[in-house]
C-alpha positions as CSV (number, residue, x, y, z in Angstrom):
1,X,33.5,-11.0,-4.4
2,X,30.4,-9.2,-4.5
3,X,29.6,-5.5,-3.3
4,X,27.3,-5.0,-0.7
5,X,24.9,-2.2,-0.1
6,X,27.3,0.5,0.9
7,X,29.8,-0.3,-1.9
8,X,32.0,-2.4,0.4
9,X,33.6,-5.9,-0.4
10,X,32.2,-9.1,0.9
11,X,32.6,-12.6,-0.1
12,X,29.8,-13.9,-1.6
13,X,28.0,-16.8,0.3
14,X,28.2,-20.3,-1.1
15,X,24.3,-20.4,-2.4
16,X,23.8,-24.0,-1.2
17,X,25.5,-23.8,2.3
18,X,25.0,-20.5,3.6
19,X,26.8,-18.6,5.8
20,X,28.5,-19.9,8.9
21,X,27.2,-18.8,12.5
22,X,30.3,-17.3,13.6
23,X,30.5,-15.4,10.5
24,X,26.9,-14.4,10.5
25,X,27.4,-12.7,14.0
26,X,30.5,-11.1,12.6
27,X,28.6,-9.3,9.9
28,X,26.0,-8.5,12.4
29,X,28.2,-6.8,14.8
30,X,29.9,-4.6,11.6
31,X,26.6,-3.9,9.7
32,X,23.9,-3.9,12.2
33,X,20.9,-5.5,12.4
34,X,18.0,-6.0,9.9
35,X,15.5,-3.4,11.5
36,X,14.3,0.2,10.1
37,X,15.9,3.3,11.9
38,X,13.8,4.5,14.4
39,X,14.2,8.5,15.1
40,X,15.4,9.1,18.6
41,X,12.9,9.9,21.4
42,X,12.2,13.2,21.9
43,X,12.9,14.7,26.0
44,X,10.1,16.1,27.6
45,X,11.8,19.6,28.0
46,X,12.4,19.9,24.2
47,X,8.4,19.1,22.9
48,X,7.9,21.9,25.9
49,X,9.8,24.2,24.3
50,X,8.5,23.8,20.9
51,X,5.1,24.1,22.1
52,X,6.2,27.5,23.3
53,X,8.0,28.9,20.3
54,X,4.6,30.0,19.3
55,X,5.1,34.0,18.8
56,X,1.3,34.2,21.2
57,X,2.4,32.2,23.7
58,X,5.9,34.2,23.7
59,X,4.1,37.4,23.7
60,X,1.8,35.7,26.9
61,X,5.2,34.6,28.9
62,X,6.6,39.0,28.2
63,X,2.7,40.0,29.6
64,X,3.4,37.0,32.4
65,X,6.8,38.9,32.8
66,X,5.4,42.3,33.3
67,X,2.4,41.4,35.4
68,X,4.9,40.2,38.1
69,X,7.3,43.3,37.6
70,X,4.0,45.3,38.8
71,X,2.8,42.9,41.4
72,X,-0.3,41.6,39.9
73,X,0.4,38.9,41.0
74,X,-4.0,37.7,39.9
75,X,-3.2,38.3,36.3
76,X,-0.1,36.7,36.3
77,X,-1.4,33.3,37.6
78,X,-4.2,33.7,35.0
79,X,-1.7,34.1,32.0
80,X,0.6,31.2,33.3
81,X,-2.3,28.8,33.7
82,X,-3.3,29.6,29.7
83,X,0.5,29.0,28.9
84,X,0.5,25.8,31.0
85,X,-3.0,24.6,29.6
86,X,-1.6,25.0,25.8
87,X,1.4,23.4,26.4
88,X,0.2,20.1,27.7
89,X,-2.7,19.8,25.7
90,X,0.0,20.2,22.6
91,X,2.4,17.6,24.1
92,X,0.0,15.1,25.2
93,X,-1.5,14.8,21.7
94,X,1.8,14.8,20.3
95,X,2.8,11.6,22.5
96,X,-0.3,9.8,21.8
97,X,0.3,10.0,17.7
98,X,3.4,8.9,18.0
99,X,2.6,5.5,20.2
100,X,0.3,5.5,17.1
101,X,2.2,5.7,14.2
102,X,3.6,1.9,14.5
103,X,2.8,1.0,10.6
104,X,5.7,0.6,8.8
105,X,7.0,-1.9,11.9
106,X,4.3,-3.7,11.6
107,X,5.0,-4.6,7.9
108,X,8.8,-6.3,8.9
109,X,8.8,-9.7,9.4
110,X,8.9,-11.2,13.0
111,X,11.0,-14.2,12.2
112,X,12.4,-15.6,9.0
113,X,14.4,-19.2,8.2
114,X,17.7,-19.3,6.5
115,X,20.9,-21.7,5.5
116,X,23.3,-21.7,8.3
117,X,26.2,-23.7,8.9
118,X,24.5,-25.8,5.9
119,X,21.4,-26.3,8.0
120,X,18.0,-24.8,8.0
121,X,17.3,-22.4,11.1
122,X,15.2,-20.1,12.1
123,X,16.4,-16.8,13.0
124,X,14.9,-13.2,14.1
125,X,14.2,-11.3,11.2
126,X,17.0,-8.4,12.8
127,X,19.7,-10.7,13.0
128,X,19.7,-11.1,8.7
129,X,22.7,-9.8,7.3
130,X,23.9,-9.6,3.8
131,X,24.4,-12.9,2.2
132,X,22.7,-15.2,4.1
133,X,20.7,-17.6,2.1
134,X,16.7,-17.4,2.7
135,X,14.4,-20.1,2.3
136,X,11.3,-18.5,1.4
137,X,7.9,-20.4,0.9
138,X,4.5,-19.4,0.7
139,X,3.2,-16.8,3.4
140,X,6.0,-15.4,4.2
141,X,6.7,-11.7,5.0
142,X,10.2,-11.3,2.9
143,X,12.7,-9.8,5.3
144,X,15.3,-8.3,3.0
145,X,16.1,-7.6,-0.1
146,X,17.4,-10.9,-1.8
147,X,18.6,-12.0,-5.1
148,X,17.1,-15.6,-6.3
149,X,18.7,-18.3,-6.4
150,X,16.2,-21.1,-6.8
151,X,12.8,-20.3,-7.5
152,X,9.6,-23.0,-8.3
153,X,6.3,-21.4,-9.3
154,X,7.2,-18.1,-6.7
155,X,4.4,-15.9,-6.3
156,X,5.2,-12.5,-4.9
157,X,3.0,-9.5,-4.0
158,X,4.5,-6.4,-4.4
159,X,1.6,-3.9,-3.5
160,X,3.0,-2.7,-0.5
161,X,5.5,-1.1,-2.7
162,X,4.4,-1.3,-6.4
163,X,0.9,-0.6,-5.7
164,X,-0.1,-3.5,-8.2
165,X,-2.8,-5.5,-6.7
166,X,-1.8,-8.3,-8.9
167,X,0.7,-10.6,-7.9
168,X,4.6,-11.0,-9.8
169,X,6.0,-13.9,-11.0
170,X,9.3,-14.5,-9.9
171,X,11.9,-16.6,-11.6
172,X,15.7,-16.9,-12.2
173,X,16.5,-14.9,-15.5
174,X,20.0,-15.1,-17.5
175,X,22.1,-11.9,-17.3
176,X,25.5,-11.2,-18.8
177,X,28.4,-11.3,-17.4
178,X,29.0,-8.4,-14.5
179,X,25.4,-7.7,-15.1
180,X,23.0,-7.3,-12.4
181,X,20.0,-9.5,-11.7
182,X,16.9,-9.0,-13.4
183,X,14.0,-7.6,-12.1
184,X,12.2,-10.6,-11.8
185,X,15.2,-12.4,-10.3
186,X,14.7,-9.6,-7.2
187,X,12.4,-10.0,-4.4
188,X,12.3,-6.8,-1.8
189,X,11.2,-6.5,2.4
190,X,8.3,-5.9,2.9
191,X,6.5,-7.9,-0.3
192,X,4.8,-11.7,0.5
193,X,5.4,-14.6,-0.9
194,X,1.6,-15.9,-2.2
195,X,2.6,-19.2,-4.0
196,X,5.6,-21.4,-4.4
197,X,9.0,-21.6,-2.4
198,X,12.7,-20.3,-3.6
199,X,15.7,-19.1,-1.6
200,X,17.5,-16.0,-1.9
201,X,20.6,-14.3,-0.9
202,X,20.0,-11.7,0.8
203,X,21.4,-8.3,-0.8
204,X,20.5,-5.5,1.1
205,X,18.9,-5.0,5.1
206,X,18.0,-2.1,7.7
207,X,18.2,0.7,6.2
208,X,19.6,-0.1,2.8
209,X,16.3,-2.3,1.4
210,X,13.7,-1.1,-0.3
211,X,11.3,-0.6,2.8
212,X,14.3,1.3,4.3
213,X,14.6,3.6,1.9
214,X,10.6,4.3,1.6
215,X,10.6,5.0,5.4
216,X,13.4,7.1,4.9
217,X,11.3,8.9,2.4
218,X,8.7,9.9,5.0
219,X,11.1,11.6,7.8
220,X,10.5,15.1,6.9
221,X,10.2,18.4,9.0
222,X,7.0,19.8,9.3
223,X,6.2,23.6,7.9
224,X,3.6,26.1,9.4
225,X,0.4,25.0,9.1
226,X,-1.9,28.1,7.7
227,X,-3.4,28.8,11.5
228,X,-0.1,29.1,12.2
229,X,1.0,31.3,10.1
230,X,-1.8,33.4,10.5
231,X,-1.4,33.2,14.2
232,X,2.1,34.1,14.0
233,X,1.0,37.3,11.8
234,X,-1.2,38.2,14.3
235,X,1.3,37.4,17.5
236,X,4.1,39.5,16.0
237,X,1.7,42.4,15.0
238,X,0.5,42.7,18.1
239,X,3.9,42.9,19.9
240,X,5.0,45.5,17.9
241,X,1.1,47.9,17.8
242,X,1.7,47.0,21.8
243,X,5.5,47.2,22.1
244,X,4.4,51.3,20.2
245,X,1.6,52.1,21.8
246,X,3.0,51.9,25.3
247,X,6.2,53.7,24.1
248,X,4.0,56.6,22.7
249,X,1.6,56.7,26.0
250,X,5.0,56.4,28.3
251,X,6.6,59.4,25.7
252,X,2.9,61.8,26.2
253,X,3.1,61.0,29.5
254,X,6.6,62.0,30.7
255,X,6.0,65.1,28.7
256,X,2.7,65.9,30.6
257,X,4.9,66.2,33.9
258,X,3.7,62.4,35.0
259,X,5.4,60.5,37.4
260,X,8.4,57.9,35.8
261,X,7.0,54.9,38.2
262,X,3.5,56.0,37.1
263,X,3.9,56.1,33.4
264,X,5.9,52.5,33.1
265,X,3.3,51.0,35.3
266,X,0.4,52.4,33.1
267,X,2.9,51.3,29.8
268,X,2.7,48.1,30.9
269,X,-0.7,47.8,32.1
270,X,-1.5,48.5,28.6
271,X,0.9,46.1,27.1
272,X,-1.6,43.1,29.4
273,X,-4.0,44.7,28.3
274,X,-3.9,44.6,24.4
275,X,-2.6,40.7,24.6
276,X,-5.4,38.4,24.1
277,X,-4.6,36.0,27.0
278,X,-7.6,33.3,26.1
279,X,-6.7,33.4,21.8
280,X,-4.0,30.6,22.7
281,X,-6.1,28.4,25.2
282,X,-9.0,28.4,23.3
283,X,-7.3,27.6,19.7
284,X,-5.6,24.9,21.3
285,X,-8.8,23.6,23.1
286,X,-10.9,23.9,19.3
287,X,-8.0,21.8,18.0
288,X,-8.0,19.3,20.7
289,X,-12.1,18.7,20.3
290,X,-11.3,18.1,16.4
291,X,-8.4,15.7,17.1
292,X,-10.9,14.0,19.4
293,X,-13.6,13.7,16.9
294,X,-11.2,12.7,14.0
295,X,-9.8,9.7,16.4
296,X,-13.7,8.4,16.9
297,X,-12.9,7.9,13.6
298,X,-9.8,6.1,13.7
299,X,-7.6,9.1,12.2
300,X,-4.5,10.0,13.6
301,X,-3.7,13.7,14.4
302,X,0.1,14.0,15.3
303,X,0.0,17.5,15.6
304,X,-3.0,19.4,16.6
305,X,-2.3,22.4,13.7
306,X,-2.9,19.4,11.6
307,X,-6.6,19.0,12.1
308,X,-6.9,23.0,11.0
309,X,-5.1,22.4,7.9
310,X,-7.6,20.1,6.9
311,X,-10.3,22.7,6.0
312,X,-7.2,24.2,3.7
313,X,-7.1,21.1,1.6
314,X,-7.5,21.8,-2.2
315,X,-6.1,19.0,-3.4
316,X,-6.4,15.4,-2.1
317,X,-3.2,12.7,-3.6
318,X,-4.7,9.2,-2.8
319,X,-3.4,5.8,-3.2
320,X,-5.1,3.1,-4.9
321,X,-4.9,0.2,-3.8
322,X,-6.0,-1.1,-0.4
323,X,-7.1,2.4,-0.2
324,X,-9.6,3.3,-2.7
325,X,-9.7,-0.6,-3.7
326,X,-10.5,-4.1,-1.3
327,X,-7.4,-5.1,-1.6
328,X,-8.3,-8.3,-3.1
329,X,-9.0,-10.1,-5.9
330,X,-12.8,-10.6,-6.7
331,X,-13.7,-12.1,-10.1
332,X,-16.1,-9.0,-12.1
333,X,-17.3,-10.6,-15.7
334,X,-17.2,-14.6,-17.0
335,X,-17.6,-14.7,-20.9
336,X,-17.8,-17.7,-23.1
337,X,-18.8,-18.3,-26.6
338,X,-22.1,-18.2,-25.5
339,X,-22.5,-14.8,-24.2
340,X,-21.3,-12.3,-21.2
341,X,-21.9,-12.5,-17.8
342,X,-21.0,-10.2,-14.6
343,X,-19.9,-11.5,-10.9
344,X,-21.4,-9.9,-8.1
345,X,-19.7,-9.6,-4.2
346,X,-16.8,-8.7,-2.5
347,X,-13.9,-10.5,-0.6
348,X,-13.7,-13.6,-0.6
349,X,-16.7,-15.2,0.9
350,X,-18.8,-17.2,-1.8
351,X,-22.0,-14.3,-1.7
352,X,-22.7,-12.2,-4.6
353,X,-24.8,-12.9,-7.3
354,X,-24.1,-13.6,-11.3
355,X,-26.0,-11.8,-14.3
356,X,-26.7,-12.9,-17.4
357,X,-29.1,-11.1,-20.2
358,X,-30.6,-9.1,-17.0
359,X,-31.5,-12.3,-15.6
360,X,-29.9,-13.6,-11.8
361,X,-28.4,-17.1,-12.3
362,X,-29.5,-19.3,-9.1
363,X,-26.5,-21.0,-7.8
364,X,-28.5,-24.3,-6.7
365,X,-29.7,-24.5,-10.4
366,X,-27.0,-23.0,-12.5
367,X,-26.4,-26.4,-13.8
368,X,-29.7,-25.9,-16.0
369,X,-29.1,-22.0,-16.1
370,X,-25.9,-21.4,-17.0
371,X,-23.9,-25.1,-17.5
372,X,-21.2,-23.1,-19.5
373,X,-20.4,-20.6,-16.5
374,X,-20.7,-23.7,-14.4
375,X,-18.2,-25.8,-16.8
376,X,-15.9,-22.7,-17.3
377,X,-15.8,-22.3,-13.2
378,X,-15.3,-25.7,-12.6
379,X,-12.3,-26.2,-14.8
380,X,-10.7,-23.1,-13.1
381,X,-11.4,-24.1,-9.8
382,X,-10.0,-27.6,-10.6
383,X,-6.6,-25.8,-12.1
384,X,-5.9,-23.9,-9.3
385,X,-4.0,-24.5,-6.1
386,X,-5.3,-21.8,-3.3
387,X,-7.7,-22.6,-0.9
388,X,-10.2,-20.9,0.9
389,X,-11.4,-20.5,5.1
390,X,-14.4,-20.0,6.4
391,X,-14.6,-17.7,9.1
392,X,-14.1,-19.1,12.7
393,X,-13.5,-18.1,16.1
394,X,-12.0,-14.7,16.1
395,X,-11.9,-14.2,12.7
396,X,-15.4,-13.0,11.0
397,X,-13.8,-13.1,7.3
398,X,-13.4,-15.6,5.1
399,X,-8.9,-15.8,3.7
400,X,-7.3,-16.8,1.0
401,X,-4.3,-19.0,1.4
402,X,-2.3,-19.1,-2.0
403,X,-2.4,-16.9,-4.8
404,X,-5.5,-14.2,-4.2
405,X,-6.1,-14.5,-7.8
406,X,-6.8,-18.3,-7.6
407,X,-8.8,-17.5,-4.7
408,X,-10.5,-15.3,-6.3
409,X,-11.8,-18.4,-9.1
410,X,-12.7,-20.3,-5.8
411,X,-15.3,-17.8,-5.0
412,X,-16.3,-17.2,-8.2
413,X,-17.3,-20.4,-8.1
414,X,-18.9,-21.3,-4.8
415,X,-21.2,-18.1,-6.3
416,X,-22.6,-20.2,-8.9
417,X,-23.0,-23.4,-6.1
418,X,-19.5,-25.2,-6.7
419,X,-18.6,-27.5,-3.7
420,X,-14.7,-27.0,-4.1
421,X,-13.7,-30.2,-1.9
422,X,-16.8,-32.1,-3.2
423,X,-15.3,-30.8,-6.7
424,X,-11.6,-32.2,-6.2
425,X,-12.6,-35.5,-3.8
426,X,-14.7,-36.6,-7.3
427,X,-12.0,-35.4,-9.9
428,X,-8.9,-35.9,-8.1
429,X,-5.6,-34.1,-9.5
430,X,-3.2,-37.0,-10.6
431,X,-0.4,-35.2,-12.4
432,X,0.2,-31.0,-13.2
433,X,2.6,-28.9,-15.4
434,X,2.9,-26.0,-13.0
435,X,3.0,-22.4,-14.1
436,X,6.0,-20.9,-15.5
437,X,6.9,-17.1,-16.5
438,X,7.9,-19.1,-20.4
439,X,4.2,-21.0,-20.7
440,X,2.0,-18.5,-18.9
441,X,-0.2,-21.7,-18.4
442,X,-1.1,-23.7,-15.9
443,X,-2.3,-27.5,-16.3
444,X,-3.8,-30.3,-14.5
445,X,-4.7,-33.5,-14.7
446,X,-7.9,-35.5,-12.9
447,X,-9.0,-38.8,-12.9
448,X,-12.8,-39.2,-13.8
449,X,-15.3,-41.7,-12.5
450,X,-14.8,-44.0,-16.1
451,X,-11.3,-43.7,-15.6
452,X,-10.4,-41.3,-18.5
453,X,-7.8,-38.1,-17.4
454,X,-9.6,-34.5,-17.8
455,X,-6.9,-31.8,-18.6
456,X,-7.9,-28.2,-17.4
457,X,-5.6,-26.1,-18.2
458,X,-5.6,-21.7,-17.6
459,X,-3.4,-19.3,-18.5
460,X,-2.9,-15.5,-19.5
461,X,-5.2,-14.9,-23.1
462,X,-2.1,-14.2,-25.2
463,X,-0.6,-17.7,-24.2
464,X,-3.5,-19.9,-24.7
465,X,-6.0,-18.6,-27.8
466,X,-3.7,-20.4,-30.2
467,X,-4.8,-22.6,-32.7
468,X,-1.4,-25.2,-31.6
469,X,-3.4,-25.1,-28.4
470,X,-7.2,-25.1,-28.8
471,X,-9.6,-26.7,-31.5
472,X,-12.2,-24.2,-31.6
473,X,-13.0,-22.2,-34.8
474,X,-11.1,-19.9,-35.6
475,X,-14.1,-17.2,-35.4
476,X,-14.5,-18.3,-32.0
477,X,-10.5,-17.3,-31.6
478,X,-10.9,-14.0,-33.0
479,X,-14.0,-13.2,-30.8
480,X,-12.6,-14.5,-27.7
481,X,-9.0,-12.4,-28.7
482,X,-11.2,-9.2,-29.1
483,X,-13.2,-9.6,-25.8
484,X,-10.0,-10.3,-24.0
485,X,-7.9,-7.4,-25.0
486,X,-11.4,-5.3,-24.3
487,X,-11.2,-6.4,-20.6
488,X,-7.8,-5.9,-20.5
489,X,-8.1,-2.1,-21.8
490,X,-11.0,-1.8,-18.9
491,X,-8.6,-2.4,-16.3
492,X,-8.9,-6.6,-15.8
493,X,-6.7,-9.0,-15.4
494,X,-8.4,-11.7,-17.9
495,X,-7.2,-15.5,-17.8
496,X,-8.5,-17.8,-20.2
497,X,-9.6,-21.8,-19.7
498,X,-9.5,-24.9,-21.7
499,X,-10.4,-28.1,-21.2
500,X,-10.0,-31.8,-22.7
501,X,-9.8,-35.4,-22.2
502,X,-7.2,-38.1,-22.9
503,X,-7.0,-41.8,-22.1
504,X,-3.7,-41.6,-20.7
505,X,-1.8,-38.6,-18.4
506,X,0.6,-36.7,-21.2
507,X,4.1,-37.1,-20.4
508,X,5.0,-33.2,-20.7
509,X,3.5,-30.0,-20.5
510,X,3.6,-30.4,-24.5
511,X,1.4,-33.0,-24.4
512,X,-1.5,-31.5,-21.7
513,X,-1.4,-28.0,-23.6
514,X,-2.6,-29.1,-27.3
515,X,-6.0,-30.4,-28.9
516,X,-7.9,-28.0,-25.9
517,X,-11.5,-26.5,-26.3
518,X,-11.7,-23.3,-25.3
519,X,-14.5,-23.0,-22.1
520,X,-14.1,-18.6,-21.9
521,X,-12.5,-16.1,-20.4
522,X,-12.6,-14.2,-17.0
523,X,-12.1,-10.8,-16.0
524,X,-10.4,-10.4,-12.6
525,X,-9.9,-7.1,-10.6
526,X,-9.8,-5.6,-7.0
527,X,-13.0,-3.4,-6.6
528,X,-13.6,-0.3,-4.8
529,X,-14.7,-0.3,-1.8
530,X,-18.2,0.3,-1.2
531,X,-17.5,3.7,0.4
532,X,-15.4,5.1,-1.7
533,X,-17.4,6.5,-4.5
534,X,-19.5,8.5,-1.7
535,X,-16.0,9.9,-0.4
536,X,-15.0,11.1,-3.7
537,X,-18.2,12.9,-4.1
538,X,-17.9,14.5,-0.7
539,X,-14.3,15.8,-1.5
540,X,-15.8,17.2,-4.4
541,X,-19.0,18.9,-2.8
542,X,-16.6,20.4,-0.4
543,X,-13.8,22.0,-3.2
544,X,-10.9,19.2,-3.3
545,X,-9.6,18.1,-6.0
546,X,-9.2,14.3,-5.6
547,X,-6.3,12.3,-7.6
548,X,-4.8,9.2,-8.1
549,X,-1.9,8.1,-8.1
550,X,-0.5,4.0,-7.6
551,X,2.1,1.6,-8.6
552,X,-0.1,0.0,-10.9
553,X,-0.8,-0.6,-14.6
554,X,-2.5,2.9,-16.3
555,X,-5.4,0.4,-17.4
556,X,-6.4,0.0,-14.1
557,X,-5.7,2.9,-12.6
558,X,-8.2,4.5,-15.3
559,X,-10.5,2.0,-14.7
560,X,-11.1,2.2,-11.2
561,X,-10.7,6.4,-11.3
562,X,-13.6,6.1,-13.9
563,X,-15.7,4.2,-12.0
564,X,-15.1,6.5,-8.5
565,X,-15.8,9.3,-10.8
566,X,-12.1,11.1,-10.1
567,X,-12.2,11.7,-13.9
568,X,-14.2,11.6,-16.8
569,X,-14.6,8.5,-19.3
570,X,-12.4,9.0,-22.2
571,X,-9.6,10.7,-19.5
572,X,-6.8,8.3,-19.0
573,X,-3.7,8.3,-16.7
574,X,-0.3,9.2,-16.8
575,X,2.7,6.6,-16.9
576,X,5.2,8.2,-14.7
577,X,7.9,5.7,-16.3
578,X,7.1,7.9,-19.4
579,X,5.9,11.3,-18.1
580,X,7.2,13.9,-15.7
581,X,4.4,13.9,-12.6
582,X,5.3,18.0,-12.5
583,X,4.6,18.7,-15.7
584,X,1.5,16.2,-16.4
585,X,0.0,17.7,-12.6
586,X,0.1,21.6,-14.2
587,X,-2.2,20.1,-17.1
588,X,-4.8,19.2,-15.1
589,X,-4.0,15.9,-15.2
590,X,-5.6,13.3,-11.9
591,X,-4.4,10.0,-12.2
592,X,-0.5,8.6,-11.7
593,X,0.0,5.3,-12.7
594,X,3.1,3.2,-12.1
595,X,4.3,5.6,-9.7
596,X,7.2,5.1,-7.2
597,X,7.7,5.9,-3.4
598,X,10.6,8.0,-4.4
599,X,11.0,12.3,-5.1
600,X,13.3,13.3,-8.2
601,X,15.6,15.7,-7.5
602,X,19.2,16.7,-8.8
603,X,20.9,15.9,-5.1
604,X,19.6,12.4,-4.8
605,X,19.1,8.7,-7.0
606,X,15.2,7.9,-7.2
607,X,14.6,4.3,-5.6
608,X,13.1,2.3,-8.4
609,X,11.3,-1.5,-7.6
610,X,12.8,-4.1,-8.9
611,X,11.6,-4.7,-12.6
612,X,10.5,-1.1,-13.0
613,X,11.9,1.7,-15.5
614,X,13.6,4.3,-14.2
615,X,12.4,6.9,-16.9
């Protein structure tokens, strides 16, 4: 037995055969389906009435009121056209943000292929339940949260709930007895598969995964917005000066010896009189030319109180990545024994241009130039297994299929004037010994032209500058160790490359990753965008504080915060694994790193992603 979600009871599924059909629709009927809740629609009658909650518009319907008691029957009409004008300006926007607001739907898979009746079939994604086995390969959306039970060279990008732009290995770790899978033994909705294939039983759907619970997270009722609660002030102060006023005039009046019917008549003639009819309309109409604007520029303003509370904005909580970043993996510096060199461009098309010693390295002559960059590139290209595609038809951009950080090598490569398919038709890949979380090394094998194997093999720094491994001096060791953990500090994902010959394919990964010359490193990270410095210094100019705060590793949150100029150098971030945010945020403090989706407090259990800390 194994406990679902909600603490209940199941049987757990047979990991090779799945679940059968009729009990799959049996879970489905008990459980639900796979799909996010989705707040009930709101009736017509009920956004009416909030729109006239407002105290103004209540203190408009009493004048409306009393206009008609004394037959003005003009003024009336004028009031109830400003009440009616407010109210469906308010509503109409209201409707159009929330046909709008379709992002978190958009991130669930459509369809998804599972072990059924010990066949594979492909099933809506809202028909999962808990404990059917999913096949997962690469491009795939992940439906559910799952537990692995096979995994080759699995590939997993977490950002949409990490915020790391990097990609996770995932793998089958041991556990104890009782205990519950590791972290990396977890894959969660909403992530995508970017390499490899594994299947999974699925642990937790709807509601209960992790995308569940971070849309969860973001139902919240909405406060007064400043204008309102200005407005408000003003609405209830002016009911009671009015509500006084007529009282006192109706009072001096009666005791003057004026007629009764006179004096109410002139009370109330007063209380029209000292409501400002056109404040409502024309506050509403100022909003609805700003929600206008703001959607010229692809915001969207659910409420129209929203686009005032703007211009009250002191401090402005960003998210990295995707946001303040591309969103993909771009190659930024090549090193090798011979010297540094920095990578140019963004995306993934092959434009951009490499420095060396101030100099621009031609990509049709980088073989005289530059031939280490060009041997260094070559080898990585050769150990990878992502592909690139130019644009075409609809598409203007060039994608990445595979791991984005092996794409990123690809283009790093056609930058200095590397025909990939020219590259791999000549040097043809004859045998591998795939990455694995133990190595941290990848390695290949090619036949050359006289018949001799060329091993390229790449890996992270810390599992390849050994001496078992490469033949290189050791000073050359110790320099390339010292430039790689300064890259690393700078907020890059470095992977280093080697590179030898044999007569004959090794039989093991033992016998590819020894007797290897070290060609350099290179320093991989996802850039700003282009626009994103001049934001920052426009939130400045106009008195918001801008800060940071992601899923991802401090390094690289301080990195990229640096560089946009959201703090100082020598400032670095916060690790919320470590650190209260409350406490760090009264200190001044701008950048969050390895944040979670999730709010502490004493009533409820913080979600934590798989493989994080939950200090």
């Amino acid at each position: 037995m194994e406990p679902r979600s909600n603490g209940e009871l199941r049987p757990a599924s047979a990991d090779a055969g799945g679940l059968s059909s009729g009990d799959a629709a049996a879970r489905l009927a008990h459980d639900g389906g796979n799909v996010l809740p989705t707040p009930q629609s709101t009736p017509l009658w009920r956004r009416i009435t909030t729109q006239m909650r407002d105290p103004l518009v209540l203190v408009l319907l009493a004048a409306a009121g009393f206009t008609l008691a004394t037959t003005d029957f003009t003024d009336a009409a004028v009031i109830l056209l400003v009440i009616a004008v407010n109210t469906t300006v308010g509503v109409l926007q209201e409707i159009k943000a929330e046909r709008a607001i379709t992002a978190l739907s958009a991130l669930t898979a459509p369809a998804a292929r599972v072990v059924r009746d010990g066949r594979q079939r492909e099933v809506p994604a809202a028909d999962l339940v808990v404990n059917d086995l999913l096949i997962l390969t690469e491009g795939d959306v992940v439906p559910a949260d799952a537990r692995l039970v096979e995994s080759v060279a699995l590939l997993v990008d977490e950002a949409a709930l990490t915020g790391e732009s990097a990609p996770v290995d995932k793998f089958l770790a041991a556990t104890g007895a009782g205990s519950p899978p590791a972290g990396s033994a977890v894959v969660s909705a909403g992530t995508v598969v970017v390499r490899g294939r594994g299947r999974a039983v699925i642990t937790a759907t709807g509601a209960a995964s992790a995308m569940g619970r971070v849309a969860a997270m973001m139902v919240t009722s909405p406060g007064l917005t400043p204008l309102q609660r200005r407005l408000a002030g003003v609405g209830r102060q002016l009911a009671v000066g009015a509500l006084l006023l007529c009282g006192l005039v109706l009072a001096l009046g009666l005791l003057r010896g004026q007629p009764l019917q006179l004096m109410i008549v002139t009370a109330i003639s007063l209380v029209v009189a000292a409501v400002p009819e056109s404040l409502p309309a024309v506050v509403t109409l100022s909003l609805a030319l700003g929600a206008r604007r703001m959607t010229a520029r692809h915001a969207v303003i659910r409420r129209l109180p929203a686009v005032e509370t703007l211009g009250s904005v002191t401090i402005l909580a960003t998210d990295k990545t995707g946001t303040l970043t591309e969103g993909t993996m771009v190659v930024r510096q090549l090193w090798t024994p011979h010297g540094d060199a920095s990578v140019s461009g963004f995306g993934f098309a092959p434009d951009g241009q490499i420095h060396r010693d101030g100099e621009s390295i031609v990509a049709d002559q980088a073989g005289d130039q530059a031939p280490d960059l060009v041997q260094l590139m070559r080898a990585a290209v050769l150990c990878s297994d992502a592909s690139l595609r130019a644009p075409s038809g609809d598409n203007d951009d060039w994608l990445a299929v595979g791991d984005p950080t092996e794409a990123a090598l690809l283009t790093a490569g056609g930058k200095l004037g590397i025909d990939v398919d020219a590259l791999h038709k000549a040097s043809p890949r004859h045998a591998e010994a795939p990455f694995d979380s133990d190595r941290k090394r990848m390695s290949t094998a090619h036949q050359l032209a006289d018949g001799r194997i060329q091993i390229n093999c790449k890996g992270a720094p810390e599992s390849l500058l050994h001496p078992a491994i490469l033949t290189d001096h050791p000073d050359v060791l110790d320099q390339a160790i010292d430039r790689a953990d300064t890259l690393a500090r700078e907020g890059y994902r470095v992977l280093a490359v080697a590179r030898a010959e044999r007569d004959t394919v090794p039989d093991d990964a033992a016998g590819y990753e020894h007797g290897l010359r070290l060609l350099g490193l290179v320093a991989i990270l996802d850039p700003p965008r282009a626009s994103a410095a001049t934001t920052i210094a426009a939130c400045r100019d106009a008195g918001i504080t801008p800060i940071l705060i992601t899923g991802d590793h401090p390094a690289t949150a301080t990195a990229i915060a640096t560089e946009l100029h959201i703090i100082d150098a020598g400032e670095t971030a916060v690790d919320c694994r470590t650190t209260e945010p409350g406490p760090a945020a009264t200190r001044g403090v701008r950048v969050f790193a390895r944040a979670t989706p999730s709010r502490r407090s004493p009533s409820s259990t913080p979600y934590v992603p798989p493989g994080r800390s939950s200090r």
